[in-house]
C-alpha positions in Angstrom: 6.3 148.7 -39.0 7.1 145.1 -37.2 4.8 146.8 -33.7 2.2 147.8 -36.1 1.4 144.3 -37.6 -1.3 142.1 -36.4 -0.2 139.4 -34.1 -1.1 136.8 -36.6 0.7 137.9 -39.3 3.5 135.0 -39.3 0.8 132.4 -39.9 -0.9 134.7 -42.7 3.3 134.7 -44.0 3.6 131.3 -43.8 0.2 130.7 -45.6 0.7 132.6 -48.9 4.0 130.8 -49.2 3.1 127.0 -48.5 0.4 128.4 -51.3 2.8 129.1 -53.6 5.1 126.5 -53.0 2.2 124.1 -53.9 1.5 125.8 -57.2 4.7 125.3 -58.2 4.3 121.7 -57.7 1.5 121.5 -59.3 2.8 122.6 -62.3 5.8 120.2 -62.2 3.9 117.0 -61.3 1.9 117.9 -64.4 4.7 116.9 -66.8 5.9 114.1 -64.5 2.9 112.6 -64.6 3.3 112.4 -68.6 7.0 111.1 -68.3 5.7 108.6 -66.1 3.2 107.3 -67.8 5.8 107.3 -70.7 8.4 105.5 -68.2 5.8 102.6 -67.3 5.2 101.8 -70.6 8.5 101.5 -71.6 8.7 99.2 -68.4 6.2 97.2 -69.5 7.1 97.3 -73.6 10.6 95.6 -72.3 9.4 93.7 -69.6 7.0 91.5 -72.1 10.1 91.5 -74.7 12.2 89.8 -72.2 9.7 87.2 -70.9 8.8 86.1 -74.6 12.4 85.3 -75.1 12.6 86.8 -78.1 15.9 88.6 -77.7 17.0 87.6 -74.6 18.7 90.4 -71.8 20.3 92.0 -74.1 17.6 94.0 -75.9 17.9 96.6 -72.6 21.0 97.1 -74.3 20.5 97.0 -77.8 17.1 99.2 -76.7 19.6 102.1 -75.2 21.8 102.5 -78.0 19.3 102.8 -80.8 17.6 105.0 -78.7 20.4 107.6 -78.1 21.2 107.4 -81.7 17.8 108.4 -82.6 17.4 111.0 -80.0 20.8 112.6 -79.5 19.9 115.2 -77.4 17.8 113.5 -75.0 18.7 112.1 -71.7 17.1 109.4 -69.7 17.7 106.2 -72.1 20.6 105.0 -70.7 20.5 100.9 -70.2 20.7 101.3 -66.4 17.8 103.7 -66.8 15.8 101.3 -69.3 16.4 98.8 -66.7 15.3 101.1 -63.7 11.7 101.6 -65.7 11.0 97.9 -66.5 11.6 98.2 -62.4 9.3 100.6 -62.2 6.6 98.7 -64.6 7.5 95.2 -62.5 6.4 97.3 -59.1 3.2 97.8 -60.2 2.0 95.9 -63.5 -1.5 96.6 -63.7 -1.9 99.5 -65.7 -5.4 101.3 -64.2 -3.9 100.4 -60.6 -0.3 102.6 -61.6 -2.8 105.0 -63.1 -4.5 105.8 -59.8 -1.8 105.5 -57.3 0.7 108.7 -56.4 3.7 106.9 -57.8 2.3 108.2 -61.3 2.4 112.0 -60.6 5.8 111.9 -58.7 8.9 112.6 -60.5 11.5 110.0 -61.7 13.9 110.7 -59.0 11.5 110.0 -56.4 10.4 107.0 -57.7 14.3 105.8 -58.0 14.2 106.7 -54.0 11.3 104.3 -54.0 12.1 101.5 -55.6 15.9 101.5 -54.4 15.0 102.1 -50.3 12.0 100.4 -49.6 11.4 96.9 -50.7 7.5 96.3 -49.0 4.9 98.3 -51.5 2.6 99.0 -48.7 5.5 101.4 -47.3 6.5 102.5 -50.7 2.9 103.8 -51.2 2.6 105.5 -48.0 5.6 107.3 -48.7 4.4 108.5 -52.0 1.4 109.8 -50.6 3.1 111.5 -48.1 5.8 112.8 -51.1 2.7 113.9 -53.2 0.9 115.4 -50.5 3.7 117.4 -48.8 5.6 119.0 -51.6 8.9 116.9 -50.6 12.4 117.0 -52.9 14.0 114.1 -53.8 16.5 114.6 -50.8 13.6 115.0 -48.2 12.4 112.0 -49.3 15.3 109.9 -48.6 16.0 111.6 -45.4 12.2 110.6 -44.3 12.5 106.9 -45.6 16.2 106.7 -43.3 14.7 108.2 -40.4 11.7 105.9 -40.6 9.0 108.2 -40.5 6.2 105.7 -41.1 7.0 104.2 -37.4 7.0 107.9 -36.1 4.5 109.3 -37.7 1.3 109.4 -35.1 3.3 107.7 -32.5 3.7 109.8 -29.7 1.8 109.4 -26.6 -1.1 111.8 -26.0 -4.6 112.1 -24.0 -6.2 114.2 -27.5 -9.0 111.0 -27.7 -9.9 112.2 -24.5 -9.9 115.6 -24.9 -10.8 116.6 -28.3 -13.5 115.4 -30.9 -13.2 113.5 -33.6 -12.0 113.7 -36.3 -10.0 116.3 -34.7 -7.9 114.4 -32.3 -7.2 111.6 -35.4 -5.4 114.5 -37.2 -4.0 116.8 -34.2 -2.7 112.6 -33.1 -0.9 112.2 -36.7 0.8 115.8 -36.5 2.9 114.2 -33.6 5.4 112.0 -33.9 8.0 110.2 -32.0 10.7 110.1 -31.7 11.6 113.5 -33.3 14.8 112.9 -35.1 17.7 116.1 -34.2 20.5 114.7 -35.9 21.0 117.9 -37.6 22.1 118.8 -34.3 25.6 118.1 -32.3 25.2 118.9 -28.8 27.5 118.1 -25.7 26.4 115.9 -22.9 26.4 119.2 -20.6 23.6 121.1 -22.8 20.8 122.1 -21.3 17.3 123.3 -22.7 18.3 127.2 -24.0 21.4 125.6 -26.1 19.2 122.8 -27.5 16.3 125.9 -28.6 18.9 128.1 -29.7 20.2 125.2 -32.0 16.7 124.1 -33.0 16.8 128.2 -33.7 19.6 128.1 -35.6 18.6 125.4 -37.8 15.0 126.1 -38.0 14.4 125.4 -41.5 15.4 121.6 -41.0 13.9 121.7 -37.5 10.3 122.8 -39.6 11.1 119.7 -41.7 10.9 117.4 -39.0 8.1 119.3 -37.3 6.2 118.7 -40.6 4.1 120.8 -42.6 1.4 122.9 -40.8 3.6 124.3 -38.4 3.9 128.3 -38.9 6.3 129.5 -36.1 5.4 132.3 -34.1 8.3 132.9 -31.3 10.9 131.2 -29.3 10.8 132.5 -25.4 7.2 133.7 -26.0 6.4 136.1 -23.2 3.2 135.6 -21.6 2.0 138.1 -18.1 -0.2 136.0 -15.9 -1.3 137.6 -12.7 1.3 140.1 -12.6 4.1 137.7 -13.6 6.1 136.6 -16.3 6.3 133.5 -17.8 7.8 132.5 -21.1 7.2 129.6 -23.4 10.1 128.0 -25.2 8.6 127.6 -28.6 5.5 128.6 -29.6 3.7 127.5 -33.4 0.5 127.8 -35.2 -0.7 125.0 -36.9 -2.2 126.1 -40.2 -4.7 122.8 -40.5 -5.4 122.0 -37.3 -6.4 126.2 -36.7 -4.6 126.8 -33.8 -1.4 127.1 -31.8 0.9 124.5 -30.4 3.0 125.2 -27.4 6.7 123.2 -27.1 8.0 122.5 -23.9 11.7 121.5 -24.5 13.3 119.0 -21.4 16.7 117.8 -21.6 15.8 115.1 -19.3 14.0 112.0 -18.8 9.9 113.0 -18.8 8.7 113.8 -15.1 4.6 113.8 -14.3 5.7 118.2 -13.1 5.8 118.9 -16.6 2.3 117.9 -17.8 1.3 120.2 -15.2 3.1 123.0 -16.0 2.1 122.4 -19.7 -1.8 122.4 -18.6 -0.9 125.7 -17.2 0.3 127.3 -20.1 -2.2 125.9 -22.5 -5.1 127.6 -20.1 -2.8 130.9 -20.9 -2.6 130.9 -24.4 -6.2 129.6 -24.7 -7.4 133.2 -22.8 -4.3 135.5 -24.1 -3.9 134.8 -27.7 -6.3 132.2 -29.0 -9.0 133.1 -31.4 -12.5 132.4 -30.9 -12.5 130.8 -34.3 -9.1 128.6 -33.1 -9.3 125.1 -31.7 -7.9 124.4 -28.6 -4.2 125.1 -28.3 -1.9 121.8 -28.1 0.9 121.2 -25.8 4.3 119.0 -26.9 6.6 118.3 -23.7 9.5 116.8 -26.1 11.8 114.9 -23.7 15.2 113.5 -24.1 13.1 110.1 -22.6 10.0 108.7 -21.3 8.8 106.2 -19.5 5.2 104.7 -21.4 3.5 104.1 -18.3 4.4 107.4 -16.1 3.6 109.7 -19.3 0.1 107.8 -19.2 -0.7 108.4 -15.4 0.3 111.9 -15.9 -1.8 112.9 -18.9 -4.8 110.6 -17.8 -6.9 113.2 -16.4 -5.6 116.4 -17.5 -8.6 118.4 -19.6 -6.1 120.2 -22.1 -4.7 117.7 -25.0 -1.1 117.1 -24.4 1.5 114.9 -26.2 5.0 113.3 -24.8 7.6 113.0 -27.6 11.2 112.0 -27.2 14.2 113.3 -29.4 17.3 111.6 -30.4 20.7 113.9 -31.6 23.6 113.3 -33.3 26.6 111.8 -31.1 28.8 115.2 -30.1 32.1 114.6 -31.6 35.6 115.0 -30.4 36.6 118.5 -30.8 39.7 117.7 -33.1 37.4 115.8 -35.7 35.1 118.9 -35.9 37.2 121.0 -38.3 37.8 117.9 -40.4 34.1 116.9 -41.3 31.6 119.1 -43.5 29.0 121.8 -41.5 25.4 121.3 -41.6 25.4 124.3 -44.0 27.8 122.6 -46.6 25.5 119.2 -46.2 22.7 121.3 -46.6 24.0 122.9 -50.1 24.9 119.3 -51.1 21.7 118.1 -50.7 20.1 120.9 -52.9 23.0 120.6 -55.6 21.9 116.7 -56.1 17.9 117.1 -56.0 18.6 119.6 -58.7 20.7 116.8 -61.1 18.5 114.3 -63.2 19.2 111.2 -63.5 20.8 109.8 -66.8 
């Protein structure tokens, strides 16, 4: 059945489910936007209580205990959380601005990330947007504010103002980033390029994650028969906004100007082999263990297929007796899940 499917039937796939996925959001953020709107006013109810110094502090208290006593079965009045949503109200006090911003539709664990990681609002935001606009858990969340995805995001050096349109080269530039963060990843000083892609392989649900959303993978080692030869590309994607595919060039090693040419040539291949005339031009990512600003420039400068230079950083390979002592990926992984799936008292 697998020969008799069409060749772009993994990016249909991965269509229908980033479309489901997002319906099932939808229907979530529908009653967190309720509770959240609920959680501000409380904010704001206790915050003005306070400030008239009517009871002092200690109404959070006194608040949480009559609270619980009158609703028994219901979770989420806790002092520590009364004192998280006059927080919440104190982040952003006007009422028509909270309406209006993404912070209202998230859930309450999100907005606990929020408020406890990032202390500038002008990040916070963008990381709510992003949240909202992405689908992202509670745990992703976190793991994006650590990495520091706002400097990332966007960053990575490419020649796409040169060689595609606007607005298309804005958005293919913000689907880069750099560096890429492989810490999900333990690999030994002697690796080369197939271990990192068969760990990237391995792990490619986390690897998507950092990717971002879009990306629809297609193959690793994709064959391609150029003039009677073979040639195979290391990772191959199709992006499912931009409308076409993205070819990854993995280097364990510092960026040389031989790979942008090499990359040119395999963009000119997929372009004729597999591209659809309704697809944009395919993109090229050389990810690089490092890079030097100004050779990556003088290499891309004149190329006529839009390329992008990215670094990535891994975890530090441990010693081979701590190994067996310290959780897998897959254990973290399920530990994750098991916490985004607890509310908060």
């Amino acid at each position: 059945m697998s020969e008799l499917l069409p060749q772009d039937y993994p990016a249909f796939l991965q269509s229908l489910k980033e479309r489901i996925r997002q319906a099932q959001t939808r229907a979530a953020l529908a009653v967190s936007r309720e509770l959240m709107g609920l959680y501000w006013q409380i904010g704001h109810d206790l915050e003005a209580a306070v400030r008239q110094g009517r009871w002092g502090e200690k109404v959070i208290e006194r608040v949480a205990g009559d609270l619980k006593r009158e609703f028994p079965g219901v979770e989420g009045f806790s002092k520590r959380n009364l004192e998280r949503m006059r927080a919440f109200y104190q982040a952003c006090p006007d009422e028509g601005q909270f309406a209006a911003q993404p912070v209202s539709q998230l859930p309450w664990g999100h907005n606990l990330v929020l408020l406890q990681k990032l202390k500038d609002p002008a990040q916070r935001l963008w990381y709510a947007e992003q949240a909202l606009q992405n689908g992202w858990s509670r745990a992703i969340l976190e793991a994006q504010i650590e990495t520091g995805l706002h400097r990332r995001q966007g960053a990575a050096l490419t020649n796409f103002a040169q060689t595609l349109p606007p607005p298309s080269s804005d958005l293919a530039q913000q689907v880069l980033k750099d560096p890429y963060n492989f810490d999900f990843l333990t690999l030994h000083k002697e690796a080369n390029e197939r271990h990192l892609e068969r760990a990237l392989l391995e792990h490619l649900q986390r690897f998507m994650l950092e990717l971002g959303v879009g990306f629809a993978f297609v193959g690793s080692q994709y064959p391609l028969e150029v003039d009677g030869q073979d040639y195979y590309l290391d990772l191959l994607f199709y992006h499912l906004k931009l409308r076409c595919y993205v070819v990854i060039d993995l280097k364990m090693t510092e960026f040389k100007p031989e790979y942008a040419g090499k990359m040119n040539f395999y963009l000119s291949a997929v372009d004729d082999l597999l591209r659809h005339p309704t697809d944009g031009p395919t993109l090229g990512l050389i990810l690089c263990k490092s890079k030097r600003k100004l050779t990556v420039e003088y290499a891309l400068r004149d190329l006529a297929k839009p390329l992008g230079v990215s670094s990535f950083q891994l975890a530090e390979a441990l010693p081979k007796e701590l190994e067996a002592a310290l959780p897998s990926v897959e254990q973290l992984e399920a530990e994750l899940r098991s916490d985004d799936e607890q509310s908060d008292n």
